[in-house]
N, C-alpha and C positions, 0 to 999 in steps of 0.2 A: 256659834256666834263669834262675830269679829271681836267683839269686846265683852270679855268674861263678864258676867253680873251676879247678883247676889243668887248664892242657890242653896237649899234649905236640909239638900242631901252633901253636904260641902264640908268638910273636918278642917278644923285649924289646929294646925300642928307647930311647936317649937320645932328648933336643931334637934334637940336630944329625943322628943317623940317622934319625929321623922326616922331619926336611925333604929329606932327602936321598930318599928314597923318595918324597915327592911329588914331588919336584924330577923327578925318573924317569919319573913317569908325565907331566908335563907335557911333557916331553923325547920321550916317545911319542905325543905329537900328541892326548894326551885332551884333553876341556877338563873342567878342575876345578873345581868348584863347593863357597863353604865359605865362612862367618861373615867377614867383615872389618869392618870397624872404618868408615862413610860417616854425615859430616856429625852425628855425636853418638849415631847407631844402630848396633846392630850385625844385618847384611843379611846373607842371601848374594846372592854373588854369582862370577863366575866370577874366576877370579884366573890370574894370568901369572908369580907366582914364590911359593913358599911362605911369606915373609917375608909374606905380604899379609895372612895367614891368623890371626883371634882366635881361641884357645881358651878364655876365659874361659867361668867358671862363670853356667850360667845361658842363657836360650832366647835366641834371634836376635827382634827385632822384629816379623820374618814368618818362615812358614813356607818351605820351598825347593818347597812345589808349583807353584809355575809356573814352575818349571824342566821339567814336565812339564805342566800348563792352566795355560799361559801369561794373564795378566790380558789381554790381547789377541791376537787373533791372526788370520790372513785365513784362510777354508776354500778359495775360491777367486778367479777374476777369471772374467771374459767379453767377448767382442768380438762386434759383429755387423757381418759384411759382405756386405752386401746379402742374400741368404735364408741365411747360413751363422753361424752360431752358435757360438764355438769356447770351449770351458772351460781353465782352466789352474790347475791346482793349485799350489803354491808347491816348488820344490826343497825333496827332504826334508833335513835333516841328518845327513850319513852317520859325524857322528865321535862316538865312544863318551863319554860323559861320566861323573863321578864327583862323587857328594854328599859330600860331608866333611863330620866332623862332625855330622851329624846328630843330632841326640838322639832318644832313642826313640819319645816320644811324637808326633814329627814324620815318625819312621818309621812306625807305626800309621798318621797320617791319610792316608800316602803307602798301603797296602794298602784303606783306606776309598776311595779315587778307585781302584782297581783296580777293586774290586767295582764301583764306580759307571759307567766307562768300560772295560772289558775282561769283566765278566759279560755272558753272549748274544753279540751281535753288539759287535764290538769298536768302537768311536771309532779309527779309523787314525790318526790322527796324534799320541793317546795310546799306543795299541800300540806304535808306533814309536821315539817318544821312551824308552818304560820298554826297550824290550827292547833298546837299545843305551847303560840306565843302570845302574851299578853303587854301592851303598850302604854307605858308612862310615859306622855310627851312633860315637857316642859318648858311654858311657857315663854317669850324672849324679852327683857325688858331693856335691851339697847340693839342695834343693829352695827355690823361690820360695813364698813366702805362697799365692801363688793357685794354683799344683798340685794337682792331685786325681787322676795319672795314676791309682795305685794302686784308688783308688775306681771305676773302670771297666775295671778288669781288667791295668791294664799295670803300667808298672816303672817306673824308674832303669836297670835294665841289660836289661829287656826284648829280645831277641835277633829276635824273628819279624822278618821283612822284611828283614833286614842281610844283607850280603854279608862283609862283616866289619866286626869290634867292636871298638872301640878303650879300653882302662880306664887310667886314670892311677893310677900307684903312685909319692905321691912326685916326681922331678922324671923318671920315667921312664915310659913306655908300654907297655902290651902290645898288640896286636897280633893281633886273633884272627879268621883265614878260619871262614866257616859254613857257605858254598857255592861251588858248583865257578868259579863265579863270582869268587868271595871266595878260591879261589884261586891264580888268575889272575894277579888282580890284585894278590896278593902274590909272586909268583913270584918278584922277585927278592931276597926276602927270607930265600929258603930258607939254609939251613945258618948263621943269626943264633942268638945263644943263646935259649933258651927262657926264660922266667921262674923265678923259684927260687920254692918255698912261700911264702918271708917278702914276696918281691912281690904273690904274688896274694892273701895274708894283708893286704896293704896295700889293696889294691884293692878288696876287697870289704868292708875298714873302713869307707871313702869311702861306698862303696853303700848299707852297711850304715845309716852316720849319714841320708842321704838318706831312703830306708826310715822310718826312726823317727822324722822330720819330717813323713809324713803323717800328719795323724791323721783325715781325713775317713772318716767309715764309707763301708763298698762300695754301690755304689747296686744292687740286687738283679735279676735279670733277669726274676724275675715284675711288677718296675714296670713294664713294655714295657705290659701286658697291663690294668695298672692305669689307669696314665695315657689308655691311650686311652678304658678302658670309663669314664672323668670327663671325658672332652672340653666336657660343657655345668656343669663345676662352675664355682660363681661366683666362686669365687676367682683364675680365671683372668684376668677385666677388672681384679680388683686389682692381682695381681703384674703384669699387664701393661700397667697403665696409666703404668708410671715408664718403658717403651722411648719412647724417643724419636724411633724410625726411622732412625739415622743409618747403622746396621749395621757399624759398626765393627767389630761380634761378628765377623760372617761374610768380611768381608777379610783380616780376621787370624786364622781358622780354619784350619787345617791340613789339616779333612776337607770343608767346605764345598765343593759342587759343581756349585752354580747358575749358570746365563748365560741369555744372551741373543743370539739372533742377530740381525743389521742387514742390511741391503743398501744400499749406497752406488754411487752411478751416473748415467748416461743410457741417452738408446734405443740407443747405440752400445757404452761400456763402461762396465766397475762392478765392482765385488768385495765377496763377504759375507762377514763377519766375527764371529766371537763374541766375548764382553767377559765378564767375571764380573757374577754379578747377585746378587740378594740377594731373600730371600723377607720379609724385614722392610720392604722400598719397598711403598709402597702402588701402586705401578705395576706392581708384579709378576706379579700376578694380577688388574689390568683390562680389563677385556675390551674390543674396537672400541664396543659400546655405550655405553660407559660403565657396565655395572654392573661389581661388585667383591667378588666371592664373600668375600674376608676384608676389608672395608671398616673396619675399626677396627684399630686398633696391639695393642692387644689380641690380636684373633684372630690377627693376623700374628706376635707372640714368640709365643704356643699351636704354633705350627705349627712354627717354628724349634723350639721345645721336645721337638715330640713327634715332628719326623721324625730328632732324634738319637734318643732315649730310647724311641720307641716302635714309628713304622713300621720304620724300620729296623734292629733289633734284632730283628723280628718277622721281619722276609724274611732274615734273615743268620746261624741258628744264636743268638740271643739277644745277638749283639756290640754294643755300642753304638758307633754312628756318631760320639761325645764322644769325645777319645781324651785329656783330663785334662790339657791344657796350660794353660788358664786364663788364655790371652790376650784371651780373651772379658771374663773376670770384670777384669783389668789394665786395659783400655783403655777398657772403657766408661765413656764420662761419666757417668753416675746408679749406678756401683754394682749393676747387678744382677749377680747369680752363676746362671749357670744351672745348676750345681748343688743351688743354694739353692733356686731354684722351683722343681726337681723333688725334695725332701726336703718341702717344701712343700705341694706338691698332693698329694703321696702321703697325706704324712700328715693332710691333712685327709679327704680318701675314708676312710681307715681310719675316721677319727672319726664321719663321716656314715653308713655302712655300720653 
């Protein structure tokens, strides 16, 4: 539901019951994953007592996806001795873990790497990691300048993906399981008071002001269809002649899903590993030859552009791949909004058509 309502499975919790209930689960050997406060940013990261944990308003620096594609990580090793060949895959992590915190639109980019690593034949070590992670989003009661959740279909209190959902009322919390999951993982919270009307009246005030701080129009699902059928319009070397390459967009994308694989080693041993990559490096797509199918910076945002907005929206029921955090539009050096280029290119096609 866009706008949380009163629910009868719902715990109302103070500050000090809230820690106490994380405290619980740390005390059960999960590892907690949630916003803290390192060297000026606010991360997540895993924490060891609930005191660690920032709730302030407003996104974390990065996303918690690579709590699940890790920025690094080994797939496997190898040894050879003499004609024998032995493979080793790394010990999985058998302990259940929990995202705190989350905000929603961080929960969406976490179901966009779903589709991306778990549709067809699954990535095992993504499989593995998600189905032994549990999801606390957390509601948003103000929005940043550069948000545009709403304009690609999500929310403030967006609910898809959550395990349970956490709304601030005042200096108080609600508390809400979504899945059996989510209820679990609240179990020991059973027989806590529920919330009263005038709490969840509070709670969805919050939402509410949130809400009425975007004002970006919705970007429409027939643009999928648009964008791509203008791939050679010329307006595309403009807006994409201010990237700079550095891709700052896509490290700090939440739904971003590109790597790279390595192999590091000798004739004896070695292990290959993947690393996040970025379709904006001009290295990304060049070939041993040396040719380079997207050789200008140009073509390279065109493609970051249109594999949110167009191919992928096209293979997924109309969803956009963007999921309106606007970390993109924040951190980049020059100012571009990908937003803005695709309001952009739209409406120029409209004009040329």
């Amino acid at each position: 539901m866009s706008h949380a309502g009163a629910d009868s499975t719902a715990f109302r919790l103070t500050g000090g019951e809230l820690t106490e209930w994380l405290a619980g689960l740390l005390r059960e050997g999960k590892r907690v994953i949630a916003p803290v406060e390192e060297a000026g940013l606010r991360l997540f990261r895993p924490v060891t007592s609930p005191e660690q944990i920032c709730l302030a308003p407003g996104k974390t620096r990065l996303s918690p996806k690579d709590s699940l594609f890790p920025k690094n990580e080994k797939l496997f090793s190898y040894a050879v001795r003499g004609d024998e060949v032995t493979l080793e895959t790394p010990p999985a992590e058998d302990r259940e873990q929990v995202l705190f915190g989350t905000r929603p639109c961080d929960v969406a980019g976490l179901l966009r790497l779903d589709t991306v690593f778990l549709k067809g034949a699954p990535d095992e070590q993504y499989a593995a990691r998600r189905s032994r992670t549990a999801i606390v989003s957390l509601a948003c009661e103000s929005a940043e300048p550069e948000c545009f959740c709403t304009a690609v279909g999500g929310g403030p209190a967006a609910e898809e993906g959550s395990d349970v959902q956490v709304l601030a009322a005042g200096e108080l919390w609600l508390v809400r399981p979504l899945t059996a999951k989510g209820e679990a993982l609240t179990a020991a919270l059973r027989g806590r008071t529920a919330p009263s009307q005038e709490e969840w009246a509070q709670a969805r005030a919050g939402i509410e002001r949130a809400e009425a701080s975007l004002r970006q129009n919705p970007v429409a699902r027939e643009w999928a269809a648009v964008l791509e059928a203008n791939f050679d319009l010329p307006l595309w070397e403009a807006v994409g002649q201010r990237c700079v390459g550095c891709s700052i967009c896509n490290f700090v994308c939440p739904s971003c899903s590109c790597f790279d694989v390595h192999d590091g080693g000798n004739a004896f041993c070695g292990e290959r590993c993947r690393s996040w990559d970025s379709c904006t490096f001009a290295t990304f797509t060049r070939h041993g030859s040396g040719h380079n199918p997207r050789p200008t910076q140009p073509s390279r945002y065109r493609q970051r552009v249109l594999h949110k907005f167009a191919y992928y929206p096209q293979s997924n029921a109309g969803e956009f791949m963007c999921v309106g955090c606007g970390r993109c539009v924040r951190h980049c050096p020059v100012g571009l909004s990908i937003y803005e280029s695709v309001n952009q290119i739209v409406s120029a096609a409209r004009e040329q058509s």
